[in-house]
N, C-alpha and C positions, 0 to 999 in steps of 0.2 A: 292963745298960747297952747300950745300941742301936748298933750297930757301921755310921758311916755314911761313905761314899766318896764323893770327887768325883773326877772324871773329864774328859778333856778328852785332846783330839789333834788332829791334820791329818799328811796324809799325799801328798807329791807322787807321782801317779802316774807320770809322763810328765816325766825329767827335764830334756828338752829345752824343754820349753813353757816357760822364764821366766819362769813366773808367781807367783813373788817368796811363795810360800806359809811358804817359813821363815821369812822375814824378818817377813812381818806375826803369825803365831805367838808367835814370840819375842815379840814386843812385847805380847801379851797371856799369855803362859802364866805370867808373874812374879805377877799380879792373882791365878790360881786358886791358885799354890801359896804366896801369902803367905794367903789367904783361910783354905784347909786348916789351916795350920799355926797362925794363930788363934782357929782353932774347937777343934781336936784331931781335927780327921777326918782318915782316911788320904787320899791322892791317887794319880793313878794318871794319866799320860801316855802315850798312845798314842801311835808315830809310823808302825804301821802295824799296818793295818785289816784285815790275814791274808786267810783264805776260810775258807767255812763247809765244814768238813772232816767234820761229821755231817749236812751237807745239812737242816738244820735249815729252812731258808729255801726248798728246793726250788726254788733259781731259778739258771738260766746263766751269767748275769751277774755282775760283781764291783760291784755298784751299795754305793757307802758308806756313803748313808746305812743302808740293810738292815744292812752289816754293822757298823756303830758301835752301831747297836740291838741284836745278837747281844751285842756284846763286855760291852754293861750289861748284858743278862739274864745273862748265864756270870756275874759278880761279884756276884749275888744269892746266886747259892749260898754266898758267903763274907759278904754284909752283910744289914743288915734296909733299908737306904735307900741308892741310888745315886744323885746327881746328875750329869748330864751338862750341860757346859758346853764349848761348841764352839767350834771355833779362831779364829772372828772374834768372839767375846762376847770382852768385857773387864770385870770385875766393879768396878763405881764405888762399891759402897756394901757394905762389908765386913761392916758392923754387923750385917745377918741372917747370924742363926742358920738351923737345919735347922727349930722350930718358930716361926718367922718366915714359913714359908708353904703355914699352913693346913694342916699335914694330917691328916687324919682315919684312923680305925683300918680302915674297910672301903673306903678307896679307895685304888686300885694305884697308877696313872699321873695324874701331872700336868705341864702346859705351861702356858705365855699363848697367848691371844688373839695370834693373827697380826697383820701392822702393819696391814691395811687396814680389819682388823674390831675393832670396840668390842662388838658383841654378839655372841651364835648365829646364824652363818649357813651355810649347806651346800647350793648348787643340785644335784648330784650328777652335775657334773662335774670342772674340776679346779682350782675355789676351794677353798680350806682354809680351817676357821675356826677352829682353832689349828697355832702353829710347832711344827716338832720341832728345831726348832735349839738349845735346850736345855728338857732335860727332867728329870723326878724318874718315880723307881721307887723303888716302896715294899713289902714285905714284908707281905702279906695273905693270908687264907687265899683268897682269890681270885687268885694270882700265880700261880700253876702254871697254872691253865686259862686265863687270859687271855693266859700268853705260847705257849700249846700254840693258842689260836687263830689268835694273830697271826701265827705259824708256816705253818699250814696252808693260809691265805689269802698270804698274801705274796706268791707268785706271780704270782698276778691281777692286782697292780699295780705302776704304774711306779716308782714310790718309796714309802718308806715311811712320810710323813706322810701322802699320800692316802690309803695302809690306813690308818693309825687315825682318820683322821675320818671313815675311811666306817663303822667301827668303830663309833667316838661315834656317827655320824649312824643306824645303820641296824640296831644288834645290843643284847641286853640287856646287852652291858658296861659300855653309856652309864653307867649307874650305878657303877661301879666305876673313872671317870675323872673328874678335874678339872679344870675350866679356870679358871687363874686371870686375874688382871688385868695387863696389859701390864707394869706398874712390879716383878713377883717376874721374871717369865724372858722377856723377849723385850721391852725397851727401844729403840727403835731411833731414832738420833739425829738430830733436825730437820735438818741438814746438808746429808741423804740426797738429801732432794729438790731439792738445787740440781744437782748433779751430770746430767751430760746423758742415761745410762742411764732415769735415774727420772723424765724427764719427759714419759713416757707413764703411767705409774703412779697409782694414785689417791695422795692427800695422807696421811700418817697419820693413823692414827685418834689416837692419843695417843704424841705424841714423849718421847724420853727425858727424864728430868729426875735431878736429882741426888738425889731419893728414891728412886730406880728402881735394883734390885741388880746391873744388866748394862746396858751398852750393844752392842746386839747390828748389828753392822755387814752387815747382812744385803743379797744382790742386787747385790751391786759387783765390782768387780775386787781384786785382792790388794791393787796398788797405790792406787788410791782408798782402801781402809781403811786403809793404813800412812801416807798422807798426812793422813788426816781425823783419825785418832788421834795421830799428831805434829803438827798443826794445834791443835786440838780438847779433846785427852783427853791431856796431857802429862802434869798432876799425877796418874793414875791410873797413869800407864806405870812 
């Protein structure tokens, strides 16, 4: 039987900032741990995101994303499938299962398609053409070397969804990653765009819908999501 984790944190750096990061948390961390306990998967709440104490990452920085990415590789050693689902997703559609999306035996990693893109795109600079805002790892005999790459590169960039799309875009791992369709992991709610941050932003490519397993409240402010999801997303809260 396949031993699989969901995952999910936020962590305020800076406690003086006000920036309402518990508050909006709480309101979606009920979604992942009724989800888990649904399914029969363990769950696992982070509310702080450490340092890389084996220097795995080779970087000066305490940059979070990098290290929310460490903290799901370490939990590989203990499962065959990790999902991570990040502190502004709110999961609206509970009904998926782990084989709900798509995964196949020789591929490691999967995400969705970022909000602006519906297809493959990567100029190779710092367009992304999938999120890491939430992702799946998966237990292949290809995981050891693609997390020993991802490793070794890491450095090189500012965050860590631009390495793996430069990953996707530009190394033979392409094959051992998946990009799925906006509606499994990166939903992001038509709403978005009314808000005054996103009105330089292109339009989504495909807005949330309530067949879509997350609403991923992505590029806002804490308050903005805690307002749009008690607006919005009550019967999910």
């Amino acid at each position: 039987m396949k031993r699989i984790l969901v995952m999910s944190g936020a962590e305020e750096f800076d406690k003086s900032s006000n920036s309402q990061i518990e508050e909006m948390f709480n309101l979606t961390v009920r979604s992942k741990q009724s989800y888990a306990q649904t399914h029969g998967y363990d769950i696992n709440i982070v509310r702080n995101f450490g340092i890389d104490e084996k220097n795995k990452l080779n970087r000066s920085d305490r940059n979070v994303g990098f290290l929310r990415f460490l903290r799901v590789a370490e939990m590989m050693n203990y499962y065959d499938t990790v999902m991570w689902v990040d502190g502004d997703s709110l999961i609206t559609n509970p009904s998926y299962s782990i084989n709900d999306f798509q995964l196949e035996e020789n591929i490691t990693f999967y995400a969705s398609w970022d909000w602006m893109h519906k297809t493959p795109y990567f100029d190779g600079n710092y367009n992304h053409a999938f999120s890491l805002g939430n992702f799946i790892l998966q237990r292949t005999k290809q995981l050891d070397e693609f997390l020993n790459f991802f490793f070794s590169v890491a450095n090189r960039f500012p965050e860590e969804q631009y390495t793996l799309n430069t990953i996707y875009a530009q190394t033979e791992f392409k094959n051992t990653i998946k990009v799925l369709d906006h509606k499994f992991l990166n939903g992001v709610p038509k709403e978005i765009e009314s808000l005054q941050v996103w009105k330089t932003r292109s339009k989504l490519a495909e807005p949330w819908s309530k067949d879509h397993f997350l609403s991923h409240f992505t590029g806002i402010s804490n308050q903005d999501r805690i307002d749009l999801m008690k607006t919005h997303f009550k019967e999910y809260l």
